[in-house]
N, CA, C and O atoms as CSV, one atom per row, in Angstrom:
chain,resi,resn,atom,element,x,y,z
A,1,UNK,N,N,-1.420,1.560,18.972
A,1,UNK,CA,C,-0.681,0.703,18.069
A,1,UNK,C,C,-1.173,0.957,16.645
A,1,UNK,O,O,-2.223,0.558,16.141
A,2,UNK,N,N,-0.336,1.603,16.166
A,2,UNK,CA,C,-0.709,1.458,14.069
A,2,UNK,C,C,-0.162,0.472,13.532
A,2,UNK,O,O,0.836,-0.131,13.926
A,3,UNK,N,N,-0.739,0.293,12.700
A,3,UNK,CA,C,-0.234,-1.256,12.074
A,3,UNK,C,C,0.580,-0.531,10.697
A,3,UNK,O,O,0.524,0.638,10.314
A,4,UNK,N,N,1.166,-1.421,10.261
A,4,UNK,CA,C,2.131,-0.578,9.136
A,4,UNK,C,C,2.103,-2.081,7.810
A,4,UNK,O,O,2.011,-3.209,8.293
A,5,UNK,N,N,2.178,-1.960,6.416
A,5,UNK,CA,C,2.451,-2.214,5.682
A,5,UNK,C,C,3.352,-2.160,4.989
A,5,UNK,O,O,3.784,-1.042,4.707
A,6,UNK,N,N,3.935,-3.248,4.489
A,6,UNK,CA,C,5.344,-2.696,3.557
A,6,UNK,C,C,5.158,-3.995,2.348
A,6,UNK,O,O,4.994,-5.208,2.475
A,7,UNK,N,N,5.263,-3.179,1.259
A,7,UNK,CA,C,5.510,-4.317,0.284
A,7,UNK,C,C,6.962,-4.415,-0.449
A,7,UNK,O,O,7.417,-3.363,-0.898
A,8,UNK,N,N,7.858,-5.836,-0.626
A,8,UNK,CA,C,9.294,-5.913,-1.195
A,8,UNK,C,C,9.230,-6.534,-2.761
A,8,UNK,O,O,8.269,-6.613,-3.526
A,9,UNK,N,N,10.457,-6.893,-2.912
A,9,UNK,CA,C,10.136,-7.472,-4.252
A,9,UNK,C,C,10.704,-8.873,-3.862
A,9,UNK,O,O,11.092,-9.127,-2.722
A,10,UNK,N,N,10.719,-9.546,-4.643
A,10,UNK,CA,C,11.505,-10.970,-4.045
A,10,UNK,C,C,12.728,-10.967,-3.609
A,10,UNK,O,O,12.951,-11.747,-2.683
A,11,UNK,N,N,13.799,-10.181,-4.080
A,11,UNK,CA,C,14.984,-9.913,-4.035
A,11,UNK,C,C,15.338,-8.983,-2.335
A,11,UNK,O,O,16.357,-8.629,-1.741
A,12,UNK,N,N,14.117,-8.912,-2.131
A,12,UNK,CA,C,14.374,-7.746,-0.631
A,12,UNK,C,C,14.472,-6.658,-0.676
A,12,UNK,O,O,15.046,-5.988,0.182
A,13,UNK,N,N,13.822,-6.125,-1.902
A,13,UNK,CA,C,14.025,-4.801,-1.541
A,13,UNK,C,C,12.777,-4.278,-1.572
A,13,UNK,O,O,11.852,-4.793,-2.200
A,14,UNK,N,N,12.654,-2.831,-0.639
A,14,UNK,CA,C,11.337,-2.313,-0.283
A,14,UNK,C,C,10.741,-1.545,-1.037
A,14,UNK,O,O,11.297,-0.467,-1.249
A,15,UNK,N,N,9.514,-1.794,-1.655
A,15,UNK,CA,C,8.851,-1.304,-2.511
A,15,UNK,C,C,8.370,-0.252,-2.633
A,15,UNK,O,O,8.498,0.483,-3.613
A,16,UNK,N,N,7.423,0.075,-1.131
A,16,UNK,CA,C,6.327,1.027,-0.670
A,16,UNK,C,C,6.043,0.293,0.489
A,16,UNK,O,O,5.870,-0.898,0.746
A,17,UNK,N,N,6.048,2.000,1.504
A,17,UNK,CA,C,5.548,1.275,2.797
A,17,UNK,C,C,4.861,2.268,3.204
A,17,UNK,O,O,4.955,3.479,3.001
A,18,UNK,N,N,4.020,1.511,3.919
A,18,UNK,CA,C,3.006,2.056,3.878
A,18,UNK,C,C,2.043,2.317,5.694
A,18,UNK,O,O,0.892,2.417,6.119
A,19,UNK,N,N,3.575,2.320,6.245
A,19,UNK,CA,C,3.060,3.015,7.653
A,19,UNK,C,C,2.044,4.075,8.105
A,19,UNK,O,O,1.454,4.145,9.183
A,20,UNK,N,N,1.986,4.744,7.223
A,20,UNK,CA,C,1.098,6.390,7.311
A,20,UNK,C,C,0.016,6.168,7.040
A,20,UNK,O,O,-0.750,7.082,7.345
A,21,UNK,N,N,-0.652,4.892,6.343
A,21,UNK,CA,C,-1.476,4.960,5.708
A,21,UNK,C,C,-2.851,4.814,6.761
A,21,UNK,O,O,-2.906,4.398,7.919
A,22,UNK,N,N,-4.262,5.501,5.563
A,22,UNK,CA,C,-5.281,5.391,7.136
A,22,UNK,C,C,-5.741,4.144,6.640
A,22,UNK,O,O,-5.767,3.734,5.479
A,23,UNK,N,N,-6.314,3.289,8.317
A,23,UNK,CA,C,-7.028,2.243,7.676
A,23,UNK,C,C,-8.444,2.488,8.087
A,23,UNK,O,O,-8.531,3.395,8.915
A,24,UNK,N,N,-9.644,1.904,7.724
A,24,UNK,CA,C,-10.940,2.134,7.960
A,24,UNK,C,C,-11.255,1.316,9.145
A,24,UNK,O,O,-12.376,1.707,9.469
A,25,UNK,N,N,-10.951,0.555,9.831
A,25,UNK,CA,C,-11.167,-0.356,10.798
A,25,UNK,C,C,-11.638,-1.617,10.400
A,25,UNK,O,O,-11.532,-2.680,11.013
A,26,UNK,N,N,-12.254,-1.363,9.139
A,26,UNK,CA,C,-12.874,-3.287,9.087
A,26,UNK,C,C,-12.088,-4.323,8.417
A,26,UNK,O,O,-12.477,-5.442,8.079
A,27,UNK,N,N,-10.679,-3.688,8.238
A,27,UNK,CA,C,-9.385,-4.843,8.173
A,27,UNK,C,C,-9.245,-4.470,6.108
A,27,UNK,O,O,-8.514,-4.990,5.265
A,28,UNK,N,N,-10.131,-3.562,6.006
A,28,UNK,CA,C,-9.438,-3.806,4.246
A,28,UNK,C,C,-8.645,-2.502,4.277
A,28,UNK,O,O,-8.513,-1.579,5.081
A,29,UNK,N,N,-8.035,-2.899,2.715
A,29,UNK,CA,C,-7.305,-1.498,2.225
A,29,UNK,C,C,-6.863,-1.898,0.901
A,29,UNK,O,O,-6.419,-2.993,0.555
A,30,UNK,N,N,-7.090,-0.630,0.070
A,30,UNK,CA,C,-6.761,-0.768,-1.129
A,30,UNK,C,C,-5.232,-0.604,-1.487
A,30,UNK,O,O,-4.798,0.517,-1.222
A,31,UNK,N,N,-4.493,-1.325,-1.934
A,31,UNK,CA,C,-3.335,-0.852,-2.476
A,31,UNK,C,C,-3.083,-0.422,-4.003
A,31,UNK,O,O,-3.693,-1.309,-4.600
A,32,UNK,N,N,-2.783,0.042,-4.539
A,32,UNK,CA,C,-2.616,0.936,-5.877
A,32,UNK,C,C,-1.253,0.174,-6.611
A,32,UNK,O,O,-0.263,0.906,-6.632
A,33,UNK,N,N,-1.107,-0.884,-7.078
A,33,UNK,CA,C,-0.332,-1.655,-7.882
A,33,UNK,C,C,0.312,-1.235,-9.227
A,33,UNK,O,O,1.215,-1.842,-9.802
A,34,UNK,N,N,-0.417,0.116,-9.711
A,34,UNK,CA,C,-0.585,0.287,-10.986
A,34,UNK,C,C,1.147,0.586,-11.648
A,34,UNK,O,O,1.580,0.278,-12.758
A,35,UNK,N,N,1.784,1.208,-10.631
A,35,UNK,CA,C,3.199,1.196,-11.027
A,35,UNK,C,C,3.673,0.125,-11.011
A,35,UNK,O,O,4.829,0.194,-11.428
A,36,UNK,N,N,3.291,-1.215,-10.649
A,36,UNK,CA,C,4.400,-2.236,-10.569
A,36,UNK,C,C,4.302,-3.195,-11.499
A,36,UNK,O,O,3.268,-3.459,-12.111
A,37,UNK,N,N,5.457,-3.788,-11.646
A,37,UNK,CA,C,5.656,-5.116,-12.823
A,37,UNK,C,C,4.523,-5.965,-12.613
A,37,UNK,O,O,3.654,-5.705,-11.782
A,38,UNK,N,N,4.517,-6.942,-13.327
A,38,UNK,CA,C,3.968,-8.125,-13.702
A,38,UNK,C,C,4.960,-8.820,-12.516
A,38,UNK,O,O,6.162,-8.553,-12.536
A,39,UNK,N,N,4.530,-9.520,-11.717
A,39,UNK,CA,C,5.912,-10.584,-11.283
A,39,UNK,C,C,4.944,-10.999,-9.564
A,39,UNK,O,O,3.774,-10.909,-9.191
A,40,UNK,N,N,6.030,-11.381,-9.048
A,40,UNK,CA,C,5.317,-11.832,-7.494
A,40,UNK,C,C,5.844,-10.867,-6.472
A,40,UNK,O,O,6.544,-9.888,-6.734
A,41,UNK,N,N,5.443,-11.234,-5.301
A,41,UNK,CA,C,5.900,-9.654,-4.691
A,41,UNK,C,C,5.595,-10.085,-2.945
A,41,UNK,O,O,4.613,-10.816,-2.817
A,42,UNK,N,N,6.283,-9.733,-1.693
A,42,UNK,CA,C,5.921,-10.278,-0.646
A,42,UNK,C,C,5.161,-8.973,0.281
A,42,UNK,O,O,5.873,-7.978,0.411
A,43,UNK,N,N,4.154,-8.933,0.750
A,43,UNK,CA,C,3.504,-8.094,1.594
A,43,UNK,C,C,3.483,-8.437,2.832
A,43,UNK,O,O,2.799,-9.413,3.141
A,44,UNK,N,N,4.379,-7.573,4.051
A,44,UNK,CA,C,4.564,-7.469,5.510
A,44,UNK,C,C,3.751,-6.567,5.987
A,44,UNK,O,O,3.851,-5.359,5.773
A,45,UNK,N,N,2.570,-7.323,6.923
A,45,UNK,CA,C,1.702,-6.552,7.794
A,45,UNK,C,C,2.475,-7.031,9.503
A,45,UNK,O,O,2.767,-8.079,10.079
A,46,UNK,N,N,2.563,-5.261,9.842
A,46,UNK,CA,C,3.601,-5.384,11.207
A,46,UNK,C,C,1.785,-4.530,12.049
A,46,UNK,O,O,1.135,-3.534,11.730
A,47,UNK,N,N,1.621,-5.486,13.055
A,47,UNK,CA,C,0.719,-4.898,14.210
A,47,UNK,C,C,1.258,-5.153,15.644
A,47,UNK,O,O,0.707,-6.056,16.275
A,48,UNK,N,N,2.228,-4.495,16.210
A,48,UNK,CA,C,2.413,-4.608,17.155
A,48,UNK,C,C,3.185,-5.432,17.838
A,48,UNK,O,O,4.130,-4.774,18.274
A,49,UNK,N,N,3.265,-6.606,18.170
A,49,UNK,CA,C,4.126,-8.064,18.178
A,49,UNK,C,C,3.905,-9.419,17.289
A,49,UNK,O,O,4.396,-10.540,17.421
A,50,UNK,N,N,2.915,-8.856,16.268
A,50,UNK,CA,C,2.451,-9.460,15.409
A,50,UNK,C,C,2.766,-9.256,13.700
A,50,UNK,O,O,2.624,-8.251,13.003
A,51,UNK,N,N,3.040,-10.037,13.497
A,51,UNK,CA,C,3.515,-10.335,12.219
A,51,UNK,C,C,3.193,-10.844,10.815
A,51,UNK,O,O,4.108,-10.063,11.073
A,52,UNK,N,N,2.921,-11.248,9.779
A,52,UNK,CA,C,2.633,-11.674,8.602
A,52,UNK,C,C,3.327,-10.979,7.343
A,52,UNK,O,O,3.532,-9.799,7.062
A,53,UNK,N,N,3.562,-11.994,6.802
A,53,UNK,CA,C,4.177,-11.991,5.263
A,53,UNK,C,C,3.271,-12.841,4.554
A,53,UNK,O,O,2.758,-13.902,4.911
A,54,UNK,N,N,3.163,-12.205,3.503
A,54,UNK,CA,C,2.292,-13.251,2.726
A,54,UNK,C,C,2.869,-12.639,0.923
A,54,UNK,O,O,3.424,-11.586,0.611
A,55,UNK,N,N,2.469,-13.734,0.126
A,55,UNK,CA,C,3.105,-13.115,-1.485
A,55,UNK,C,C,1.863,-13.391,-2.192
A,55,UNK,O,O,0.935,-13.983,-1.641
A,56,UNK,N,N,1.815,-12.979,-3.400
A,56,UNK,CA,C,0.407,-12.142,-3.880
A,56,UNK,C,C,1.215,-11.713,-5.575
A,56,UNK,O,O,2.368,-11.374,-5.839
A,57,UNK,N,N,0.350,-11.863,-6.201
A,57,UNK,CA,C,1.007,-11.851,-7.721
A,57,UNK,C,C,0.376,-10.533,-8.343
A,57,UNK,O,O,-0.673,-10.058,-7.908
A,58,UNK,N,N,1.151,-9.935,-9.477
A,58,UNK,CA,C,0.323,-8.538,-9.784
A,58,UNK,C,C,0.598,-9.019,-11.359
A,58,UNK,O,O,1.707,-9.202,-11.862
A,59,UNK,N,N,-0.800,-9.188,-12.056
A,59,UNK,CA,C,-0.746,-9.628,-13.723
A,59,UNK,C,C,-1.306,-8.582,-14.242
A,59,UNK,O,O,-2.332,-8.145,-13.721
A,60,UNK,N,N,-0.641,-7.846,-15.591
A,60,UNK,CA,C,-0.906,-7.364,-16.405
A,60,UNK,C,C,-1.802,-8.018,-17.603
A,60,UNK,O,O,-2.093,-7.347,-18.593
C-alpha cells in the first residue's frame, strides 16, 4: 500500500499530487510551497481505505 498525497485549491482543483513521492517512514514529508499563492489550500492524504483532508494556509 503507498499512500499518495494530493494538494487542491479551494475551488477543487488539483494542485500537485503527489503519489510518487518517497516517504521516509516516520510519517513526515516536506512539501515545497514555493510556487504557490498566499491563500488556503486543502491537503488529501489517501492510505489505503483511509482517508484525510485537512486545510493549511501558505503566507508570504
Amino acid at each position: 500500500m503507498v499512500p499518495s498525497l494530493s494538494i487542491y485549491g479551494l475551488d477543487g482543483r488539483l494542485l500537485m499530487d503527489m503519489t510518487d513521492c518517497l516517504w521516509n517512514g516516520a510519517g513526515d514529508l516536506a512539501v515545497d510551497v514555493s510556487s504557490m499563492c498566499s491563500g488556503v489550500y486543502l491537503c488529501r492524504l489517501v492510505a489505503g481505505d483511509i482517508s484525510q483532508t485537512r486545510a493549511f494556509v501558505v503566507m508570504r
